[in-house]
C-alpha positions in Angstrom: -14.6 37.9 22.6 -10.9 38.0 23.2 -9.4 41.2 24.0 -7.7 43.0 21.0 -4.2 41.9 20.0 -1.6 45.2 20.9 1.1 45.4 18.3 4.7 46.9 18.3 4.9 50.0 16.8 6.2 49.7 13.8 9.7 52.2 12.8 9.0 53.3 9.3 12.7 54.5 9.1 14.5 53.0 6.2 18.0 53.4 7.6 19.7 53.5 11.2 19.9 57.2 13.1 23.2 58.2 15.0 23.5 60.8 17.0 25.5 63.6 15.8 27.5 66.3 16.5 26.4 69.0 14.0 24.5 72.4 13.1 22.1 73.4 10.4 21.6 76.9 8.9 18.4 76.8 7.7 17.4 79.1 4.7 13.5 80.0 4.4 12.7 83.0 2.9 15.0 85.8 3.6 15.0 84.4 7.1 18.0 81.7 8.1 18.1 80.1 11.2 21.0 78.0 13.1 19.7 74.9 14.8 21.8 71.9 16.8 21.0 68.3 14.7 20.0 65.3 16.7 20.7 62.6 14.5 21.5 61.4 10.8 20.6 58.7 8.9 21.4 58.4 4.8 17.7 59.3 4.0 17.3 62.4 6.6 17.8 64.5 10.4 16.3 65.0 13.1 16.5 68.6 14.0 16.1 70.0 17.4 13.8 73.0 17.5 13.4 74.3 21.2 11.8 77.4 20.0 8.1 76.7 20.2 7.1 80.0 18.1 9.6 78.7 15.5 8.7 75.1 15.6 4.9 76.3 14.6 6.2 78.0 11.5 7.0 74.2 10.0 4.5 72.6 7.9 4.3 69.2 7.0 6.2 68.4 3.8 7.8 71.7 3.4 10.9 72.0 1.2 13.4 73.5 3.0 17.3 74.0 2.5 20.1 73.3 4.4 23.5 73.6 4.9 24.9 71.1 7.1 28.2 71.7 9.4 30.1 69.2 11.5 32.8 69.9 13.3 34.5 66.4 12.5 34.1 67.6 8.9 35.1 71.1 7.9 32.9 71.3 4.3 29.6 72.5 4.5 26.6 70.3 2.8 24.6 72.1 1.2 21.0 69.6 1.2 17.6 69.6 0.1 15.0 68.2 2.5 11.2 68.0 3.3 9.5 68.2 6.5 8.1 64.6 7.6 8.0 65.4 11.1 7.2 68.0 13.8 7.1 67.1 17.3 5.7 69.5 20.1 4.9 67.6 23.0 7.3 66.4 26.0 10.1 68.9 27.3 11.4 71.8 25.0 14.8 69.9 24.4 13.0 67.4 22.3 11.0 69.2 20.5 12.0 69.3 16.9 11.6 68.4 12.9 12.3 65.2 11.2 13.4 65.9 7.8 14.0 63.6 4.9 16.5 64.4 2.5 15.7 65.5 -0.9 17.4 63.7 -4.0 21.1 64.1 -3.3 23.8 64.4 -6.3 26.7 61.9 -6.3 28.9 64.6 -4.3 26.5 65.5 -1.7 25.3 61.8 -1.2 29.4 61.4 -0.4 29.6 64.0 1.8 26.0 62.8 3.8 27.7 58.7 3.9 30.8 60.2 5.5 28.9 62.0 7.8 26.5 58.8 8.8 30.1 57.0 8.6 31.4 58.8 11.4 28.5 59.2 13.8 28.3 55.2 13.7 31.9 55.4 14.7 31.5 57.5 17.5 28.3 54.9 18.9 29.0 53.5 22.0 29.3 49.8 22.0 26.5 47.6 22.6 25.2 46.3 26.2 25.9 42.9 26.7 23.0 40.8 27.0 21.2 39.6 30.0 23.1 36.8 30.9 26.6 38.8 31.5 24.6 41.3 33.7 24.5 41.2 37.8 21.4 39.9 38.8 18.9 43.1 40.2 19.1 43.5 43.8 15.8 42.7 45.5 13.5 45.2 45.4 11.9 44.4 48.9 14.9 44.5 50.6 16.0 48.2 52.0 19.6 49.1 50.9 21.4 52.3 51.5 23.6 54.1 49.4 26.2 56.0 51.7 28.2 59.6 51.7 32.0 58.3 51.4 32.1 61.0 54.3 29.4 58.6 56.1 30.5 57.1 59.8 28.5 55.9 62.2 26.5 57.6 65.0 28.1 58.8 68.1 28.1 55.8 71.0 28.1 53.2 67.8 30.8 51.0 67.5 32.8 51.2 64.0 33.9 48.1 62.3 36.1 50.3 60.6 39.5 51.3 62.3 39.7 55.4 63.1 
């Protein structure tokens, strides 16, 4: 019997994620909390929750709402959005919620594409492929990586003049 075929996993997102540059005030109950966004897409966020007892509080496809702030653009968003997400294991700084927008009106949709617009603007380029990189140095051979302040041991000759 051949051993199982492993697959890919497969990304269920419908569109592309940039990073972003943005807070959320979330409003749940007659609590609000402010929390840092990791990245945007049209259809949702990923928020960053490093606060485990707060990150517990979330339940899967929770309706929550949000107001959206970016720096880069002054109007606050005011969203709809449903929990699809919650994340817990790793470090604390990527622990978080990924939420999927609600339906949006023409004007908010607007406001979330302008958003999206600029975080792809502000991705760094693309690395060039393989063939434009240096080949990898050999990993049997020892190299050293040297203090600029680095000379050579007294009684050793310097090729270097000083």
């Amino acid at each position: 019997m051949s051993p199982p075929i492993e697959r890919p996993p497969v990304d269920r997102r419908r569109n592309p994620r940039f990073e972003l540059t943005a807070h959320v005030h979330l409003r749940r109950s007659a609590a609000s909390h402010a929390l840092e966004v990791g990245n945007i897409s049209l259809s949702g966020l990923w928020l960053r929750v490093p606060d485990d007892k707060l990150l517990r509080r979330f339940r899967m496809s929770e309706g929550l709402q949000l107001d959206l702030q970016s720096p880069d653009d002054p109007p606050t968003v005011g969203v709809t959005a449903r929990v699809a997400r919650i994340v817990f294991t790793g470090p604390p700084r990527t622990h978080g919620v990924g939420l999927e927008f609600g339906k949006l009106s023409g004007t908010t949709r607007a406001a979330v594409e302008r958003l999206v617009a600029k975080a792809e603007a502000r991705r760094p380029p693309p690395l060039p492929p393989d063939s434009l990189l240096p080949p990898p140095l050999p990993s049997n051979e020892p190299f050293l990586i040297a203090d600029p302040e680095f000379r050579d041991a007294p009684g050793e000759e310097s090729s270097e003049p000083g």
